[in-house]
C-alpha positions in Angstrom: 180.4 72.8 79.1 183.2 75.0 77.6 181.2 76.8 75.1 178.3 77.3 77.5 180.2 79.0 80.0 182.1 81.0 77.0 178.3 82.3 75.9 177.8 83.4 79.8 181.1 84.9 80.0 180.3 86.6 76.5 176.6 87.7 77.9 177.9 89.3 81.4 180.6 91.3 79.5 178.6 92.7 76.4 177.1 96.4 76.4 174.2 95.6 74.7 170.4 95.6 75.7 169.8 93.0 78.3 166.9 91.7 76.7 169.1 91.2 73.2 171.2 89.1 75.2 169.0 87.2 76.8 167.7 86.1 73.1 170.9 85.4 71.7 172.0 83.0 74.7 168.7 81.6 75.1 167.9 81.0 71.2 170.8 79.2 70.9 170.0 76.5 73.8 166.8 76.0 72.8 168.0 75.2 69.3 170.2 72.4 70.5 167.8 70.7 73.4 164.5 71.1 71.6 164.9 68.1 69.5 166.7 66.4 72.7 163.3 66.9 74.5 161.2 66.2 71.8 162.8 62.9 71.6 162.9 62.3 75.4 159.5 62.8 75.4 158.3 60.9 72.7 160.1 57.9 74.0 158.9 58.6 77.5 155.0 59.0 76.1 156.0 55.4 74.4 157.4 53.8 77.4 154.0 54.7 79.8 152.1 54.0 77.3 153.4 50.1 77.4 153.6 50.3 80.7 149.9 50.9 81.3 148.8 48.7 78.4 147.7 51.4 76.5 148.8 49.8 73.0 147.1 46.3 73.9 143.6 48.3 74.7 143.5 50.0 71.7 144.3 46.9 69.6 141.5 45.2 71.2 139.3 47.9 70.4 140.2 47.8 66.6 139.8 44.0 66.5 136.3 44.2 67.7 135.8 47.0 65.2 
C-alpha cells in the first residue's frame, strides 16, 4: 500500500507530460496483477467448469469416440 501511494504521490508532483505518467504508473500495475488475474481466472474458468459438469460431458464424449 506504501509503494502504491508513493507512485501517486510521485505522479501528482512530477512536471512531466500527463500522458508519460499515466504509462509509467499504469505499466507498472499491470505488470504485477496481470499474472494475478490470469491465474484467478484460470482457476475460476476451472471451478465453473466443474461446477457445471463440463469435464464429465466431455469425457463422455471422448469415450463414445
Amino acid at each position: 500500500m506504501w509503494n502504491s501511494l508513493n507512485e501517486l504521490r510521485i505522479f501528482s508532483e512530477s512536471d512531466d507530460d500527463y500522458e508519460d505518467r499515466l504509462s509509467r504508473l499504469y505499466n507498472e500495475w499491470i505488470k504485477d496483477l496481470k499474472p494475478k488475474m490470469d491465474s484467478a481466472r484460470a482457476t475460476i474458468e476451472s471451478e465453473y467448469k466443474n461446477i457445471i459438469g463440463i469435464n464429465e460431458h466431455n469425457k463422455a464424449l471422448q469415450a463414445d469416440g
